[in-house]
N, C-alpha and C positions, 0 to 999 in steps of 0.2 A: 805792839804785838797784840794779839788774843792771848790775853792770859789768862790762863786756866789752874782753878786751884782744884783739886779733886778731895772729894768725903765720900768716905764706900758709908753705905746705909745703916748699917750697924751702930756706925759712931752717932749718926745725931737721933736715931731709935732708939735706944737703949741707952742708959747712966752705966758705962763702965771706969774701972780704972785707968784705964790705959787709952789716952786719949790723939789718935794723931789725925793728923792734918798732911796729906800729900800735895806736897804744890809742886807746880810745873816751873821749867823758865820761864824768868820775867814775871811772877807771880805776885804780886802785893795784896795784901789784906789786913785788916784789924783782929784778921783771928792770930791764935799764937800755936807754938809746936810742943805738946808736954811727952813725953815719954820716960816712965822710968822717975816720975818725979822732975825733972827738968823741965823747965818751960821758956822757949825761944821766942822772942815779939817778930813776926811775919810784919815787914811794913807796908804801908798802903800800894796801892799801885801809880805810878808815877810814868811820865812818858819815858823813853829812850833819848839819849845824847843826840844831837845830830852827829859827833866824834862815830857814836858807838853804832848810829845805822850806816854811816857810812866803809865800817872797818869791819860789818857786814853785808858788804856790797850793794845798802841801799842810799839813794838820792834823798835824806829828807826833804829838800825842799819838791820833791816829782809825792810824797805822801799826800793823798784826796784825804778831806776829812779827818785830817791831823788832829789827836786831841791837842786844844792849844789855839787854832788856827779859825779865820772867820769863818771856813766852811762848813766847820763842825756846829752843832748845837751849841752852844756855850751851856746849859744845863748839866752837860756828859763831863764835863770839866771843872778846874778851878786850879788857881797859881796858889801854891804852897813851899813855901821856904825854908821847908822843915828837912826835905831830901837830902842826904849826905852821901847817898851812892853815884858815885863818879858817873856810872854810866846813862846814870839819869837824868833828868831833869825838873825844873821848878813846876809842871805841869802834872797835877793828881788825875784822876782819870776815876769821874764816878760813878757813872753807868755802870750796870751788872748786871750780868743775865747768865741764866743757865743751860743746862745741856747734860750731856753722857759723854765718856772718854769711850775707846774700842772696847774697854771689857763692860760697858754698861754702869760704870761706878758715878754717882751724882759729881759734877762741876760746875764752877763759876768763872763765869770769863768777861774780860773789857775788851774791846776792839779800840785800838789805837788808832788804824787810819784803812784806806784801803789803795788798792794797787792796781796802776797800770801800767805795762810795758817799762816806759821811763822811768817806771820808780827803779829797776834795777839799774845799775850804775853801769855810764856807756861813757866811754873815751871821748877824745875831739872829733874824730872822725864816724861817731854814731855808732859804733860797733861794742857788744857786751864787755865790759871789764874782764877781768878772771874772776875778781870779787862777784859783778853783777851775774855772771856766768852762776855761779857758784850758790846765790841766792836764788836766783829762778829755777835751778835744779830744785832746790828744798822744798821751792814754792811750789813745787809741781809734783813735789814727792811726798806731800802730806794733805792730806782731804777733808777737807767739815763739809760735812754732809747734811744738806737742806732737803724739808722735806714740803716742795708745796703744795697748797691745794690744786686737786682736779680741776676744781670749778673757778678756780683765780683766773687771772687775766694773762700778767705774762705767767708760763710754766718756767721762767729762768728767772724769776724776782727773787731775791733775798728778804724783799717788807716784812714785818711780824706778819702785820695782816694776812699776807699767803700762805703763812706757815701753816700745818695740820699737827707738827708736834714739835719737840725741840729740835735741835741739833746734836749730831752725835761728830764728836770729832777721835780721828782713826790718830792715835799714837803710838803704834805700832812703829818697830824698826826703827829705833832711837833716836824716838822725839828728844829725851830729857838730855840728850849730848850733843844732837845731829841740829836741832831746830834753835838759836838762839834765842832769836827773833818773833818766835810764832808767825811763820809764814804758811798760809794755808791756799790752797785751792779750792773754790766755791764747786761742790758737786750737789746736784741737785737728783734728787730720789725720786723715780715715778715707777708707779706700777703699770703694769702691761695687761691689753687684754687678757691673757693668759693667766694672769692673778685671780680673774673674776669668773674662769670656769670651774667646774668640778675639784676637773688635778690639782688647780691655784689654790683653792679653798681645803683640802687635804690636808697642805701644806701650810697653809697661812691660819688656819685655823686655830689648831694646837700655840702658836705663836700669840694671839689674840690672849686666848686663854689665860696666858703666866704674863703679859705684859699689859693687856688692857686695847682699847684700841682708841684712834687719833678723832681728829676733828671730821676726816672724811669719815668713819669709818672700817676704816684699813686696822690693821693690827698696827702697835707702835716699835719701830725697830732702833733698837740702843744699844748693840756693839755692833765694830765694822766687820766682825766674821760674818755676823747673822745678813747684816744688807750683802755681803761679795757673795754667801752663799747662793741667796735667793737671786743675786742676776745672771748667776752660774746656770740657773733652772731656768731662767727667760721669765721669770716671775718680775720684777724691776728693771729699769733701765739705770744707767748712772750719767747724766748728762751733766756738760759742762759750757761755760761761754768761750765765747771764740777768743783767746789766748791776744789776738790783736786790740783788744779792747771796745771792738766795734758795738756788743752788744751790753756796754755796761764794765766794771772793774773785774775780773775773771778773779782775784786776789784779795784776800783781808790779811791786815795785819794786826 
């Protein structure tokens, strides 16, 4: 999956007493959880079971870019036998990058593999599981929202290179029970001419201001109210690939 561990700013700004650590499912890390004096070991991040993606309606063997697998970097990886959770496996996952959850609060996340069509689990006769059913519903119900450059080449890339800022992924509407897996849907953020007239500028201004602005430019938007609001106004678009796979993995996991 994309896991994501979330730190609101306060904790690694400030020396306070009270120290926590909000992780998501499927979260691993070397940080730990103190609260209250208590302090829990968070463990690294580790792949999923092929048992456990399957009994989540996905096909490991239909995962692109499997940590684990030749199509991945072998850098992003590494076999660790140290794992004891069932649902895991011998596969650590070390790659990390960052991003924003919907309320804007710092996280860190690994992408496990990514998804196309068949990764969701399909009978003998081709047709969606209830399980596969069931995981493409998620996958299509939760959004990490990319934001590329103007001036990039494709406007549907995912590359760092395209990027003008991080990613914000929308966890809204019970990710932390609904989402096992971290299955996301790739949405991609563009502004409209409309952003760059007057009204646009009104608008986006004030935003600039408290958040700073990106690699175009643009102000930087880091919760998913603040992007739904502005394509509510015709200020942004939210585009997506084409669900068939035609133009690339439409899914990360």
């Amino acid at each position: 999956m994309i896991r994501l561990a979330k730190l609101k700013l306060p904790i690694w700004l400030t020396a306070i007493s009270l120290a926590i650590t909000v992780v998501l499912p499927g979260i691993g890390s070397t940080a730990a959880f103190r609260a209250g004096g208590v302090r829990k070991p968070i463990p690294p991040p580790f792949d999923f079971s092929d048992d456990f993606y399957r009994g989540n309606g996905i096909s490991p063997e239909n995962i692109r870019e499997r940590a684990g697998n030749p199509d991945r970097n072998p850098s992003h990886w590494t076999f660790d036998n140290s794992n004891t959770d069932p649902t895991r496996r011998n596969v650590r996952i070390l790659e990390t990058t960052g991003g924003f959850d919907n309320s804007g609060n710092l996280i860190y996340y690994s992408i496990t593999g990514t998804a196309f069509p068949d990764t969701f689990e399909h009978d003998a006769a081709g047709a969606l599981t209830q399980r596969g059913k069931q995981a493409l519903d998620v996958a299509n119900h939760f959004r990490a929202f990319l934001f590329p450059k103007a001036s990039a080449g494709s406007i549907l890339s995912p590359a760092p290179p395209n990027r003008r800022q991080d990613n914000v992924f929308d966890t809204r509407n019970g990710y932390f029970s609904n989402n096992p897996l971290g299955l996301w849907l790739l949405a991609f953020v563009v502004y409209t001419p409309k952003a760059f007239t007057d009204e646009g500028r009104k608008v986006l201004d004030p935003i600039a201001a408290t958040n700073g602005r990106d690699l175009d430019g643009t102000p930087i938007l880091n919760t998913a109210d603040l992007i739904d609001n502005l394509a509510s106004k015709g200020l942004l678009e939210i585009r997506s690939r084409a669900l068939d796979g035609s133009q690339g993995f439409p899914w990360v996991i």
